[in-house]
N, C-alpha and C positions, 0 to 999 in steps of 0.2 A: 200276360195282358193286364199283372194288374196295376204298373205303374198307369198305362196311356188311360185307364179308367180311373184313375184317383182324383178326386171332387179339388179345385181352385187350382186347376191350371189356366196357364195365360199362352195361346198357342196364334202364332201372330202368322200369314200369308200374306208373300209380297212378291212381286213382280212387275212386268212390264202390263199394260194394259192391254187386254184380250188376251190374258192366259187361264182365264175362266176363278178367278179368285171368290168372287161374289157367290158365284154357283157351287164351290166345293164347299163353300164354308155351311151354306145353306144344308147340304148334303148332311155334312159330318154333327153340323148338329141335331139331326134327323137321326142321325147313329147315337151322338151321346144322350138323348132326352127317352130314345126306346130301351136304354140302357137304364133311366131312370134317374138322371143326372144332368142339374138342373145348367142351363147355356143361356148365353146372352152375347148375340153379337154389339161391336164395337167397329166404329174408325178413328183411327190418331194418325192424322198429316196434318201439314202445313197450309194455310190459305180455308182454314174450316173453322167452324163455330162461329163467334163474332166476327173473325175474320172476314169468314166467307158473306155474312152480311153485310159487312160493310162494302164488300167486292162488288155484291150485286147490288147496292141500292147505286153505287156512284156509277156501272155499269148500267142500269136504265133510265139515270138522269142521262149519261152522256150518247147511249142510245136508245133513245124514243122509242121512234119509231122504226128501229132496226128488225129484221125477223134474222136475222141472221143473230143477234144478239142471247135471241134465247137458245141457241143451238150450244155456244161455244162458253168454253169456262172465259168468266168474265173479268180476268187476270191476264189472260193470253189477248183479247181484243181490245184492253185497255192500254196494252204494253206495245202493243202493235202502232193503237192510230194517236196513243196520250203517255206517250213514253216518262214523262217530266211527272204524271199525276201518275204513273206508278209505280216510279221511285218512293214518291213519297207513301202511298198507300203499302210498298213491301215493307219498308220499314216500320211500319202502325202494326202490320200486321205482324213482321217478329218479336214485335215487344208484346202484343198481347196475346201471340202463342205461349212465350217463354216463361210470361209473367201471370197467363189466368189461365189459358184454354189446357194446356198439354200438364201443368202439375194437377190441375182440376182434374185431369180424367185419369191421370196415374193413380190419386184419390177416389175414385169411383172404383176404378178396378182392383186396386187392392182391396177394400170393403166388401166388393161382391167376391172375391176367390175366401174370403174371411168367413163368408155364408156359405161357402158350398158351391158357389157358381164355377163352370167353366166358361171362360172368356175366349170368345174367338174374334181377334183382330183384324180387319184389314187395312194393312200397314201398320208402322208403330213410330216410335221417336225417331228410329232411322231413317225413314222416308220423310219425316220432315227434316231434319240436317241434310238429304239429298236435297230438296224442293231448294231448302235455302242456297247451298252451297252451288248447285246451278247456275240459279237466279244472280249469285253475287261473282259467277264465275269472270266475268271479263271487266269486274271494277275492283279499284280499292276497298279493302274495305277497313271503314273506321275503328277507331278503337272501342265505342258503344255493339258498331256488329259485333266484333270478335270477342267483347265480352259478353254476350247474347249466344253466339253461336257455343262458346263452352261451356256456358250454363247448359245447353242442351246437349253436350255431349257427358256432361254431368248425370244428368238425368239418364243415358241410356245406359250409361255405367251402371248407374245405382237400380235401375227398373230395368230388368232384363226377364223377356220371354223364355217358360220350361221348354218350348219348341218352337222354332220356326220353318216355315216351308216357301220353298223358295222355289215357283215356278215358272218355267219360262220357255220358249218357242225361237228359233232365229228369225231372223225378218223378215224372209219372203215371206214364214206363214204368219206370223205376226200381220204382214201387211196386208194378205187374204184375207182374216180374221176383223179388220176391222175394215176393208172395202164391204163385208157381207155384212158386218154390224152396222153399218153407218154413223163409221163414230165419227166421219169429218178429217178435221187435219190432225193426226195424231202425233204432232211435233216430233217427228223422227230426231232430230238434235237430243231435247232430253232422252227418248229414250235406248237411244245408244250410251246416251253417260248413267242411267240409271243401270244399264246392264253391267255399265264397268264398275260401275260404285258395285254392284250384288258380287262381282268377283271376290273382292278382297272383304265380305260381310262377317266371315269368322274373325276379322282381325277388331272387329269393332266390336260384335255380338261377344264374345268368347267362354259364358256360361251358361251360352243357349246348346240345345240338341239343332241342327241347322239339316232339314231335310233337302236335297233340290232333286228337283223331279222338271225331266225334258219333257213336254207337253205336245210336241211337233208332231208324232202320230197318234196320241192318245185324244181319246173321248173322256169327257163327264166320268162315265164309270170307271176306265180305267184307270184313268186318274186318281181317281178316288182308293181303289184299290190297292192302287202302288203303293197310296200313301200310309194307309192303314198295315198293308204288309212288313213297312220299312219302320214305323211304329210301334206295330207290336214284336216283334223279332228284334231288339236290342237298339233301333234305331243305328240299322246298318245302312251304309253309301251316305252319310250324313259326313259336313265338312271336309 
């Protein structure tokens, strides 16, 4: 047990939405802090920090007075009713993930695993090269994306997670999971390409410990349990 307890790890949780990521990480740092060992959750995607400000403000200039507007990510209803304004607005937004938000917080997190912290992520550099690669799937793309897009692939080279866990559910329960959450339209498109990108993640990741844990009958706790079992015993059923 005393690798998964050693102080400045960076252990990242990615999946599809409603596989309970928010909730274990909650959990686990509840396990590492009664351990006495000091945690700080973290997000790194795409379309956040300044990003995401600027998503929301041109998202309440263009919908007033929508109520629908506050419900839904304000990327997904721009792109729907103002296609032309969110071209331009992906594009603002890959330049100033590549160029401030994602080295800024690589910077942060190395700093705090330097103190002692352990870092729990939800998502990491990869889930933004998925966000983007999506997004640019059915266009060309310039030679400004493509040297943006390896910059970031750059970075996940170079900043790679001690663990990652990688959980997930097939779709019917997935799609039970979020008719009971109310999460609205859960763009089923992305996240069938989000599940094919998690396929081939050791091929990207390939100096992480890479946990996957099927979520489909398990609860909270279980979850949890599995995760820690396959942790401490050598980080077996990993990649």
């Amino acid at each position: 047990m005393t690798h998964i307890m050693r102080r400045g790890l960076l252990i990242v949780f990615t999946g599809p939405v409603g596989v309970g990521k928010s909730t274990i990480i909650r959990n686990l740092m509840i396990f590492y802090r009664k351990s006495g060992i000091k945690t700080l959750p973290i997000y790194v995607k795409a379309f956040h920090g300044t990003s995401y400000l600027i998503w929301k403000l041109t998202s309440k200039i263009l919908f007033r007075k929508s109520f629908i507007a506050r419900r839904m990510a304000p990327w997904y209803l721009i792109g729907k009713a103002y296609p032309y304004v969110s071209v331009i607005l992906v594009r603002l937004s890959l330049f100033l993930d590549v160029t401030l938000e994602l080295p800024l917080r690589i910077i942060i997190i190395n700093i705090l695993r330097k103190f002692g912290f352990n870092i729990f992520s939800e998502e990491f550099l990869h889930s933004a090269l998925l966000d983007y690669m999506f997004t640019f799937r059915h266009t060309e793309k310039s030679r400004m994306i493509k040297t943006f897009l390896d910059m970031l692939l750059r970075y996940i080279k170079k900043c790679q997670p001690d663990i990652v866990v990688y959980l997930y559910a097939d779709i019917k329960e997935l799609k039970r999971r979020w008719h009971h959450r109310g999460y609205g339209d859960p763009q089923l498109e992305y996240v069938l390409y989000q599940i094919a990108f998690h396929e081939s993640l050791s091929t990207l990741i390939q100096n992480s410990h890479i946990i996957r844990i099927n979520t489909n009958s398990l609860n909270v706790t279980n979850t949890l349990t599995n995760i820690l079992k396959i942790m401490i015993f050598g980080y077996g059923g990993t990649k």
